[in-house]
N, C-alpha and C positions, 0 to 999 in steps of 0.2 A: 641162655640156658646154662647152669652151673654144671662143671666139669664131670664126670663120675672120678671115682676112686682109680679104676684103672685107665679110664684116660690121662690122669697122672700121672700112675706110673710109666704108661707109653711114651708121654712126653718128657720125662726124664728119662728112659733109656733114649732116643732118639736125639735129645740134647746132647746128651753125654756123647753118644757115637758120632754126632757131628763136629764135636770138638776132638776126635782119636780120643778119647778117655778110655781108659781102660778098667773095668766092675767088677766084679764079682755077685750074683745076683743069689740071694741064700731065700730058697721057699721055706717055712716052717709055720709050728700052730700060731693061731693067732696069739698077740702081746700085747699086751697093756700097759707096761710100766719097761723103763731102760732098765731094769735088773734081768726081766722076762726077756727082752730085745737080744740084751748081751750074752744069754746063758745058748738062746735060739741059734744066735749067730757063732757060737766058741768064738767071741770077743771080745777082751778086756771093758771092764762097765767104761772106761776112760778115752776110749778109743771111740762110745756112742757119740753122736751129735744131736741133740735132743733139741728139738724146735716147738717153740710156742706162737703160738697167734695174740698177742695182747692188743687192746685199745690202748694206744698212745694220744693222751689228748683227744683230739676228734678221728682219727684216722685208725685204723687197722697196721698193724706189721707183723712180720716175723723175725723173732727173737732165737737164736742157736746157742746151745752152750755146751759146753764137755756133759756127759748122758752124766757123770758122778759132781756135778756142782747145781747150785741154784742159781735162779735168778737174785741179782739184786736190784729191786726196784728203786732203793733211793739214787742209785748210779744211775739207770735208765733216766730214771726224769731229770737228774744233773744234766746228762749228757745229751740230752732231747730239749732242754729248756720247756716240761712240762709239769702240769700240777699235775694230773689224772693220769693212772696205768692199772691196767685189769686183766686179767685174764680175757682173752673170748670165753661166749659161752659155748656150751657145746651145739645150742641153735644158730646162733652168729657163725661158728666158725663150720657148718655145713652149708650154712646161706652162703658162706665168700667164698673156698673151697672145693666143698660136693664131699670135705675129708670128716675122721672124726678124729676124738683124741687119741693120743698114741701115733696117727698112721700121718701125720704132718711133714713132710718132709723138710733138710733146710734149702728150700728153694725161694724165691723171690720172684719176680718177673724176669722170663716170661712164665713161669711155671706157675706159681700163683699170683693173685694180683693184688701182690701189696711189697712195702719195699722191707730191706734185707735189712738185719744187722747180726753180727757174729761176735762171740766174745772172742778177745785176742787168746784165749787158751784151746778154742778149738783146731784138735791136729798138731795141739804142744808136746802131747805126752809118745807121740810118735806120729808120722806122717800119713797117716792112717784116718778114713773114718768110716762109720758106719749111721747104718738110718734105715728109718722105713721108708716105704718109695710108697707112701699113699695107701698101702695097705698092711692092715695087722700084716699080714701073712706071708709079707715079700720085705726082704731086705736086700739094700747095697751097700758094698763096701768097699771102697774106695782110696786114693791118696788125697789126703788134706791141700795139698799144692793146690791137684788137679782141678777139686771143688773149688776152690778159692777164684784159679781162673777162670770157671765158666758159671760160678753161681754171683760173681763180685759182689760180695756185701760187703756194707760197711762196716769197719773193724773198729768195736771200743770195749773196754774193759767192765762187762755186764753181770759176771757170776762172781757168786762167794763160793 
């Protein structure tokens, strides 16, 4: 049975509070896009961690990057050794998930089930980050460290 949305977010606050991390948890209207997320949150756009679901080759992952940069794809595939990289769709990434767009958190296993990757800028611009935990309408925000030790992705150089 796939997750609901707020069973994510339970199981990221409860991650988090098992590792002593310490949150800040900001309710606000629903958001759509990291301009919307950052203004919700009085957050600098840079300070967002904006996660995508992409098809790598055959497999599913999540992709994290500063909420004010893109992806770059032709780095992903360099650095994956693959020909093919796609967005999820938004049916694919409620079948893996139970999320929609927008409310992705950057989590990995065990949070979602797919593996991590992080651009090395995430948490550069200060040690700081923020995110939606699963739902438009709930954000966290957090130290970049802190994320880092308890979400461990793998770190390579993914945004332009």
């Amino acid at each position: 049975m796939t997750a609901t949305a707020a069973d994510v977010t339970d199981k990221i606050r409860a991650l988090l509070s098992e590792h002593g991390v310490p949150f800040r948890e900001v309710e606000h209207a629903p958001t759509f896009t990291s301009e919307e997320s950052a203004r919700a949150r009085s957050e600098p756009l840079e300070i967002g961690a904006k996660a995508l679901v992409m098809k790598a080759g055959s497999d599913f992952a999540v992709f994290v990057l500063p909420a004010d940069r893109k992806i770059d794809s032709a780095a992903v595939r360099r650095h994956l050794a693959i020909n093919a990289l796609r967005f999820a769709t938004p049916e694919e990434l409620f079948a893996l998930t139970g999320l929609v767009p927008g409310s992705v958190p950057p989590f990995g296993h065990p949070i979602l089930p797919m593996p991590l990757f992080a651009d090395v800028g995430v948490g550069a611009a200060q040690d700081r980050i923020a995110f939606n935990a699963g739902l438009l309408t709930c954000s966290f925000v957090l130290s970049a460290s802190d994320w880092r030790r308890v979400a461990r992705p793998q770190v390579l150089a993914l945004a332009r």
